[in-house]
TORLUMBA-569454 format. One record per residue (C-alpha): x, y, z; residue in one letter. Coordinates in steps of 0.001 Angstrom, whole numbers. Layout:
% residues N
       X       Y       Z dotor
       X       Y       Z     A
...
% end
This chain:
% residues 159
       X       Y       Z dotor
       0       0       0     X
    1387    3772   -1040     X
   -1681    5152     803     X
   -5161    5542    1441     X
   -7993    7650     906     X
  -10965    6277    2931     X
  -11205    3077    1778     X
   -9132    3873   -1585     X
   -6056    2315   -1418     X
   -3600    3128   -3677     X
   -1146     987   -5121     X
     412    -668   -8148     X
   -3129   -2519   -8629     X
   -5537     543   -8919     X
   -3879    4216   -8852     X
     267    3737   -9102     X
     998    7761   -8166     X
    4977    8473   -9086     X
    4567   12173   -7607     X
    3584   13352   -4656     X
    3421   17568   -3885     X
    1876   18818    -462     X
    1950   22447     -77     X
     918   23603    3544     X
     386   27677    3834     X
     760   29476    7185     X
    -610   32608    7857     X
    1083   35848    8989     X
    -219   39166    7991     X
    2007   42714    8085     X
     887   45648    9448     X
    2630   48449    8367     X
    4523   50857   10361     X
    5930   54629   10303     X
    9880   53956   10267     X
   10055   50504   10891     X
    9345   47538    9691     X
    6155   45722    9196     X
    4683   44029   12318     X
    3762   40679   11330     X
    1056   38374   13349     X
    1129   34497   13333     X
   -2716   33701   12527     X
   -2331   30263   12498     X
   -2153   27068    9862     X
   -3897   28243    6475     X
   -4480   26014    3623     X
   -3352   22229    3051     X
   -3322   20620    -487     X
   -2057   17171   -1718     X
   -1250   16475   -5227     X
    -868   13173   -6761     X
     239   12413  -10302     X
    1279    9564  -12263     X
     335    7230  -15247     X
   -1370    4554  -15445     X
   -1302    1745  -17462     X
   -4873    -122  -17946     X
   -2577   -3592  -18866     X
    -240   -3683  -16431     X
   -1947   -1382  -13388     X
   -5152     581  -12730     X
   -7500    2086  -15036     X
  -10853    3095  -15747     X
  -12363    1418  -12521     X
   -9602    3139  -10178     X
  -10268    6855  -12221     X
  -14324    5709  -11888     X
  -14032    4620   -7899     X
  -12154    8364   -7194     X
  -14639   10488   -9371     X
  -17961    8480   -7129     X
  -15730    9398   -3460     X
  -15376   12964   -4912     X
  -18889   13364   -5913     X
  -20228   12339   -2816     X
  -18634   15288   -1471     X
  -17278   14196    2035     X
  -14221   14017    3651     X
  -12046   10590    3977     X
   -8902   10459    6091     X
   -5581   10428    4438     X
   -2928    7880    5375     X
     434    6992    3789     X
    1506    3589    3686     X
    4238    4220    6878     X
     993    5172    8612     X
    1689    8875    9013     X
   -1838   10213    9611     X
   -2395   13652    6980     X
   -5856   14476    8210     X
   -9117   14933    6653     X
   -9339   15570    2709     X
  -11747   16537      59     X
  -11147   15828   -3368     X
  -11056   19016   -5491     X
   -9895   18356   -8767     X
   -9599   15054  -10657     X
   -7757   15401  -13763     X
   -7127   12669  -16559     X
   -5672   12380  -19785     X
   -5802    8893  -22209     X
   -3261    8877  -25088     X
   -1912    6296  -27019     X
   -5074    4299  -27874     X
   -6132     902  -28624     X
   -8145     202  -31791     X
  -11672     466  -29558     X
  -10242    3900  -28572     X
   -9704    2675  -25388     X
   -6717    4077  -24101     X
   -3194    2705  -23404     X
   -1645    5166  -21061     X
   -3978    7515  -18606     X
   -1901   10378  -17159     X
   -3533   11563  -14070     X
   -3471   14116  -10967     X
   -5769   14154   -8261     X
   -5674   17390   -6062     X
   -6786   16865   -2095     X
   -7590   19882      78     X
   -7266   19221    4195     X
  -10751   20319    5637     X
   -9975   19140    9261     X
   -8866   21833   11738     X
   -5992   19849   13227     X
   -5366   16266   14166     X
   -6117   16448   18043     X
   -9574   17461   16933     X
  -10091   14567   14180     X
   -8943   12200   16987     X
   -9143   13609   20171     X
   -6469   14028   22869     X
   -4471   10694   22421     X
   -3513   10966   26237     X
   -7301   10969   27272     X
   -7601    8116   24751     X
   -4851    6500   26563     X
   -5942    6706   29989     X
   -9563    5548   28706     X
   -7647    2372   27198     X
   -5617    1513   30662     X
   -8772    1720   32620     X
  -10659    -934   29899     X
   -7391   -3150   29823     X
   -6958   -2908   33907     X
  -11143   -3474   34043     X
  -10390   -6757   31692     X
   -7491   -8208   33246     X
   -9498   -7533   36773     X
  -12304   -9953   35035     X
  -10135  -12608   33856     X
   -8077  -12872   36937     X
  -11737  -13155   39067     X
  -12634  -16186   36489     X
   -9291  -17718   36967     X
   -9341  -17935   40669     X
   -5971  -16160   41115     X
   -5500  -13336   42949     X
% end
């Protein structure tokens, strides 16, 4: 797996990407002042985008389906959770622009190579709020495993 988009997976088998391009903006206006410099002010994150490109090749990888299966998610207009194939979490993402191109074709004008790029825009405000404060997750988690192992030991007779 290269990653995943909801329940998209991408690999050799349905959308083989060779590039990937994430541009992440941060915001900090100037205000200008009278013999110095401008003051600037850190507003916060700004805008998050994800490219993927690549070419596909309907004989050997993905085609039609894989191009069909993205332009459904995207129409559906909802966000899926990006994750790379490490497992680095992105965040939340909206498709915004699918873009494909067929060339060489076969004699059904079906084509041979599909150049693609799919652009992704981050709607989430930050990862703590997609998933919540991991360390209140954790401490939820102890108390369940401590609860269980409480239960088991009670069945078993030890203790």
């Amino acid at each position: 797996m290269m990653m995943a988009l909801g329940m998209f997976v991408f690999m050799r088998q349905t959308l083989p990407f060779q590039t990937m391009q994430r541009d992440a903006e941060y915001r900090w206006p100037s205000n200008g002042r009278v013999g110095k410099r401008d003051a600037f002010q850190f507003l916060g994150p700004g805008d998050e985008k994800v490219t993927l490109s690549g070419a596909l090749f309907p004989e050997l990888t993905g085609g039609k389906m894989s191009m069909l299966t993205l332009n459904r998610m995207a129409e559906e207009g909802r966000a899926w959770p990006l994750l790379s194939g490490t497992g680095m979490i992105y965040g939340m993402f909206v498709i915004t622009n699918i873009s494909e191109t067929g060339s060489v074709f076969f004699s059904d004008g079906s084509p041979r190579r599909i150049d693609f790029t799919l652009t992704l825009a981050r709607v989430d405000p930050s990862l703590a709020k997609v998933y919540g404060d991991i360390g209140e997750q954790a401490k939820i988690l102890i108390g369940k495993a401590g609860e269980a192992a409480t239960k088991v030991t009670g069945m078993l007779g030890v203790g």
